[in-house]
C-alpha positions as CSV (number, residue, x, y, z in Angstrom):
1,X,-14.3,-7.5,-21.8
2,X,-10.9,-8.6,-21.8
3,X,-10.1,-12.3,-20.7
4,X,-8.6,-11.9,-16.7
5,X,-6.0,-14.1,-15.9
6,X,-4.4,-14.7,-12.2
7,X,-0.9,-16.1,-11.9
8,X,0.9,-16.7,-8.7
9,X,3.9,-14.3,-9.0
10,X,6.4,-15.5,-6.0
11,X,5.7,-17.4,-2.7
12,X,7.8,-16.6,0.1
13,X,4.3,-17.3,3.0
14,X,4.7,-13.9,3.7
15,X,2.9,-14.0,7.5
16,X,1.1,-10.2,6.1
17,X,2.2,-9.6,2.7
18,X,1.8,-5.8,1.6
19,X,2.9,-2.8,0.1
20,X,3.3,-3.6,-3.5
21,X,5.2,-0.8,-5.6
22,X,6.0,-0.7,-9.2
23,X,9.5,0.5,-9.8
24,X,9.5,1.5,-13.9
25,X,13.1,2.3,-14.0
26,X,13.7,-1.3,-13.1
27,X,10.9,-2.7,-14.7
28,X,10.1,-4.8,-11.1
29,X,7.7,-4.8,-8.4
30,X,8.6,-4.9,-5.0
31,X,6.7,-6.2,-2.1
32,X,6.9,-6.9,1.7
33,X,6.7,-8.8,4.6
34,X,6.0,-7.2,7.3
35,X,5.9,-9.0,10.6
36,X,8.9,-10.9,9.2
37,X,10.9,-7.5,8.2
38,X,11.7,-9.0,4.3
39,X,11.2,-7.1,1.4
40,X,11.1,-8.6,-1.9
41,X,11.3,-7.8,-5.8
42,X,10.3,-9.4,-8.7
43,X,11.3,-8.9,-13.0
44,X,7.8,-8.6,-14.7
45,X,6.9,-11.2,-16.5
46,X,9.6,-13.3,-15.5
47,X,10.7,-15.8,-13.3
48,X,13.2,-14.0,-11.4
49,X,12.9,-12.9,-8.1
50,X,14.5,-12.5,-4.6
51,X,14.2,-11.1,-0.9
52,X,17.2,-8.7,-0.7
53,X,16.2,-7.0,2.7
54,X,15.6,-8.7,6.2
55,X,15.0,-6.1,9.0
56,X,13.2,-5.3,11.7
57,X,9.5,-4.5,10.8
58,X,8.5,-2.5,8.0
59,X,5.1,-1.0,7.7
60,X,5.4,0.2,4.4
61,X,7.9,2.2,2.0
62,X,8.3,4.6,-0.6
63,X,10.7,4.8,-3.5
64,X,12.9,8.2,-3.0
65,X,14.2,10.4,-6.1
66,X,17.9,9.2,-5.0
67,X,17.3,5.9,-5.4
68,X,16.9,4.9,-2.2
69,X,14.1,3.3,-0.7
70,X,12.1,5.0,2.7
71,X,11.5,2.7,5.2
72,X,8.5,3.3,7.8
73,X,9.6,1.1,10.5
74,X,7.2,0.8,14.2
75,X,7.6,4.5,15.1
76,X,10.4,5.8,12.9
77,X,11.6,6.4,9.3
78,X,14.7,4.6,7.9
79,X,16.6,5.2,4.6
80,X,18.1,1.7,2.9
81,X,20.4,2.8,0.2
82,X,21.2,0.4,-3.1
83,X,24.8,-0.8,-1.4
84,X,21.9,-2.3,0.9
85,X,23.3,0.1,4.4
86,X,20.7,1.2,6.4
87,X,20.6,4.8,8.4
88,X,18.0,6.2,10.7
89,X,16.6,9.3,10.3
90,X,13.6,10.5,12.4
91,X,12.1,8.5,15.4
92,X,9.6,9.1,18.3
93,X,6.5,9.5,16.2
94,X,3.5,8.7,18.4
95,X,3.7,6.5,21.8
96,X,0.0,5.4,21.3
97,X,1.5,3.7,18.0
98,X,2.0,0.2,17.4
99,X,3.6,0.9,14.1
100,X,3.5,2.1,10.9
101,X,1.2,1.0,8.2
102,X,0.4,2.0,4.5
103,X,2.1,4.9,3.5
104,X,1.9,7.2,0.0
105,X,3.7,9.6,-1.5
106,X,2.3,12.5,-2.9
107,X,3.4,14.8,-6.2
108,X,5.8,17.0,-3.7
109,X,7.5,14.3,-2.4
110,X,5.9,14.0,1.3
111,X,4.7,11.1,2.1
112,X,1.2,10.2,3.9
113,X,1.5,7.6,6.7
114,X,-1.1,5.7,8.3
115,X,-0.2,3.8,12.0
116,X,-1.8,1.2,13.8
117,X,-2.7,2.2,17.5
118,X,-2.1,0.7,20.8
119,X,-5.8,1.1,20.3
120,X,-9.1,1.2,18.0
121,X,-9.2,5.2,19.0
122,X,-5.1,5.9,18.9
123,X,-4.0,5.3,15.2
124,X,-4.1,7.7,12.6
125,X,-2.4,9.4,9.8
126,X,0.9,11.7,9.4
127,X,2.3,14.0,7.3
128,X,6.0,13.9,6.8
129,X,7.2,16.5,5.2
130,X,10.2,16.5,2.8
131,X,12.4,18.2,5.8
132,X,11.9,15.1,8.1
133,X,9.3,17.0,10.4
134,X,5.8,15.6,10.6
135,X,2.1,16.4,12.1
136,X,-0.8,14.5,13.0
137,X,-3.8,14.9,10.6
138,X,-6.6,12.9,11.9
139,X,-6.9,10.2,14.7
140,X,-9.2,7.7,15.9
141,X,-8.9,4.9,13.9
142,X,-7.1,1.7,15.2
143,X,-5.8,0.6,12.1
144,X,-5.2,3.5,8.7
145,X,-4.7,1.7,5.8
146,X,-4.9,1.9,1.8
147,X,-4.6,5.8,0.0
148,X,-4.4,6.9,-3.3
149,X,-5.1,10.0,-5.6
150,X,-7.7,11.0,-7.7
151,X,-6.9,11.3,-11.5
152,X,-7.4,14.9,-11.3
153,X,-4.8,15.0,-8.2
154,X,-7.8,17.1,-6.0
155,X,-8.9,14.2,-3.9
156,X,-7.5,11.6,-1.7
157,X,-8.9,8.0,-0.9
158,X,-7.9,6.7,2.9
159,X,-8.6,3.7,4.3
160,X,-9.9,2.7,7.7
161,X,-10.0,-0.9,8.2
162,X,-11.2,0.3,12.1
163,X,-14.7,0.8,10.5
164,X,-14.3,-1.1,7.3
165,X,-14.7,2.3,5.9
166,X,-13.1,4.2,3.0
167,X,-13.3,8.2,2.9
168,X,-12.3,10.6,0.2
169,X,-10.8,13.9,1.0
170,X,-10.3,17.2,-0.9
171,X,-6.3,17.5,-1.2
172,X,-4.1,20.3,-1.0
173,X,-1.0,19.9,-3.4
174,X,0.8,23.1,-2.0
175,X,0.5,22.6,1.2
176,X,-0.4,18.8,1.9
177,X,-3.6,19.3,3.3
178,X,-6.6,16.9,3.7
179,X,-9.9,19.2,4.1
180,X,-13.6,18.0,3.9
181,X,-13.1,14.2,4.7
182,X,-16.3,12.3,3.8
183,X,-17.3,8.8,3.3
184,X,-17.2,7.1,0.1
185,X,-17.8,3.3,1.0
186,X,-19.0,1.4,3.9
187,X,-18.2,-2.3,3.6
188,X,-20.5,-4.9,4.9
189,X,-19.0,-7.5,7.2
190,X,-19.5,-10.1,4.6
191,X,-17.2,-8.6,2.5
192,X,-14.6,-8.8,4.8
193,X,-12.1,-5.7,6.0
194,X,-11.2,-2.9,2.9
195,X,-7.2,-3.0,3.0
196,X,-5.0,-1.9,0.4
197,X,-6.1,0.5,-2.1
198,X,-5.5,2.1,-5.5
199,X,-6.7,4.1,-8.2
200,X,-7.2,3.6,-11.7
201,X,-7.0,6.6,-14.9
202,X,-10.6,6.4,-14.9
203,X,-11.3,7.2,-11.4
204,X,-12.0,3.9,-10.5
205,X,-11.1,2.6,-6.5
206,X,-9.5,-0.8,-6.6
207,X,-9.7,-2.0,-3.1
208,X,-8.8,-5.3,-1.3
209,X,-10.7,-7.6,1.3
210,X,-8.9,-8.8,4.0
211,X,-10.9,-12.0,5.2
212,X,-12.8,-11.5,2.2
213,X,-10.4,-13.1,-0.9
214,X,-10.9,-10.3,-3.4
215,X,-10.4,-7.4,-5.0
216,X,-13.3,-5.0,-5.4
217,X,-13.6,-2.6,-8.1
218,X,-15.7,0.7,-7.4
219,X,-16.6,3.8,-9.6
220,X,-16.3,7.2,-8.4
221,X,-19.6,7.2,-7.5
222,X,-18.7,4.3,-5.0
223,X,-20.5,1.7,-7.0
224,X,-19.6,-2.1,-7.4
225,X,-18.6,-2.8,-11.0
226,X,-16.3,-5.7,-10.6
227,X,-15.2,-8.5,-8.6
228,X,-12.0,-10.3,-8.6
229,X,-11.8,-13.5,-6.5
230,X,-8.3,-14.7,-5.3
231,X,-7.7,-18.3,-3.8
232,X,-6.7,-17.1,-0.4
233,X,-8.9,-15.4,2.1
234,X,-6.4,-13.1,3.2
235,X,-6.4,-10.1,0.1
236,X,-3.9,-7.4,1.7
237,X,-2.9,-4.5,-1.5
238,X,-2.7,-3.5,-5.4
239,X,-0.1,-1.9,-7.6
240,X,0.0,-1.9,-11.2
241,X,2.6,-2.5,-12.8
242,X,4.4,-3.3,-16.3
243,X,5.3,-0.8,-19.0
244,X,1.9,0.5,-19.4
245,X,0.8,0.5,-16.1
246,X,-2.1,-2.5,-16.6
247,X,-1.2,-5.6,-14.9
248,X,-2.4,-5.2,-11.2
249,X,-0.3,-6.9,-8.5
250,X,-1.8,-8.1,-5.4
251,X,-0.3,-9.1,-2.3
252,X,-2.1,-11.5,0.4
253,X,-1.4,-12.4,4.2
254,X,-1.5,-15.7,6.1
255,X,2.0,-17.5,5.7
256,X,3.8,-19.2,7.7
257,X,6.9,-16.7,7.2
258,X,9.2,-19.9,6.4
259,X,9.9,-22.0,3.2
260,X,6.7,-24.2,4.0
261,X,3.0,-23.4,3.8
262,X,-0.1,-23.2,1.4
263,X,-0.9,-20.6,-1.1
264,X,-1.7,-17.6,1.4
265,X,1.7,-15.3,1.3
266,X,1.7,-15.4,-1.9
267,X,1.9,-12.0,-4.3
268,X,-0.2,-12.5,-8.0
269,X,-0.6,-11.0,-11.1
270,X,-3.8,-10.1,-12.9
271,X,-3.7,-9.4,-16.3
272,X,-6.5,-8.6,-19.0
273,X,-7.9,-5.6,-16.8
274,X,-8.7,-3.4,-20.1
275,X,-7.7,-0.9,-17.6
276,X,-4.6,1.4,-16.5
277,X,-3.4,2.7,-13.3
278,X,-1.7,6.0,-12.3
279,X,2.0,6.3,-11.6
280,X,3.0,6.1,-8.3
281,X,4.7,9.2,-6.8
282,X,8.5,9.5,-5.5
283,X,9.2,10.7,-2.2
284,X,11.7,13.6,-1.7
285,X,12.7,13.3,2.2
286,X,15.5,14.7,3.2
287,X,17.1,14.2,0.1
């Protein structure tokens, strides 16, 4: 088995560090703050790297086929363009929403977004669809988190941290539909709370542990085969990343949000997985 190695990528004590996305046509991954609105992006194995947003709250974000990146606020969508100008385009989601959380795109460029509720009953998940319009696929959870696709682009992973659950779904490419939701993992308490998710070309569910400083890797058949132990307790997403798509990137939580702090904030690197992950899928709204 190939040698893992962990290397602190950029510290910027990110107060909840998520949403790591791989963008290959600039051969950088780009993260978020998101209690502190930042967003950051790093060169791959390099040095460089910079926060070039600062914002009001972003739950998560896709990249868009124009270049632009889709920004899912508290309870609306934004577009920031590369000159850096942001426009609003959709608002009023849900009232019973605190804001929104992780967020996917799928191969028809809609995007899947989870919320966090005013409640543990009131959050859920959304479809928005590439017109702008969206609909409510399942509630009651209080907090949706990490999604990905199966290799085979049938089934879709989804996240409730609520429960500490994660569920797989048969999915509908034509029409964006999520059908036959089932569980595929329960997490014990000592584990701590599944987060961020993603999926590797061999079917395997990389998932984080919030509370519980790790990365779990599970087979399809929702066995443990490995565990990755970071030095922060706060573990909050994966992406991989580099030219071949097998250095995972892993965001944590539990910065200060200023220049001073310990290690929790920071985003890392793994390398020596022996593994590759999928690409990720562009979103196509209103473009």
């Amino acid at each position: 088995m190939p040698t893992r190695v962990i290397e602190a990528v950029a510290n910027y004590h990110c107060v909840t560090g998520e949403n790591p996305l791989w963008r290959a046509s600039e051969s950088r991954i780009y993260w978020e703050d998101i209690e502190t609105g930042r967003l950051f992006r790093a060169q791959h194995l390099a040095a460089e790297h910079e926060c070039f947003y600062r914002g009001g709250r972003v739950g998560g974000f896709t990249f868009q086929t124009d270049g632009s990146l889709l920004l899912f606020e508290e309870d609306r969508i934004a577009r920031l363009g590369a000159d850096g100008e942001r426009r609003e385009l959709k608002s009023g989601f849900d009232p019973a929403m605190q804001r929104f959380n992780d967020v996917i795109a799928d191969p028809e460029g809609r995007v899947f977004a989870g919320t966090i509720g005013s409640s543990d009953q009131n959050g859920g998940l959304f479809c928005v669809e590439r017109d702008g319009s969206a609909r409510l696929l399942w509630r009651g959870t209080g907090c949706a988190n990490g999604m990905a696709f199966t290799p085979d682009g049938r089934g879709f992973y989804w996240t409730c941290s609520t429960t500490r659950r994660i569920y797989l779904a048969d999915y509908d490419r034509a029409t964006g539909a999520l059908s036959d939701r089932r569980l595929f993992y329960a997490a014990p308490e000592a584990e701590g709370t599944p987060d961020g998710l993603t999926v590797d070309r061999q079917g395997h569910v990389w998932t984080t542990r919030w509370d519980g400083s790790a990365v779990y890797r599970l087979s399809p058949q929702a066995e443990i085969v490995e565990r990755i132990e970071l030095p922060v307790a706060k573990v909050s997403s994966i992406a991989f990343g580099g030219p071949e798509l097998d250095v995972a990137y892993v965001t944590t939580a539990g910065g200060t949000g200023t220049a001073e702090g310990g290690p929790e904030g920071t985003l890392y690197r793994i390398t020596g997985l022996g593994v590759q992950g999928q690409p990720e899928h562009l979103s196509r709204v209103l473009v």
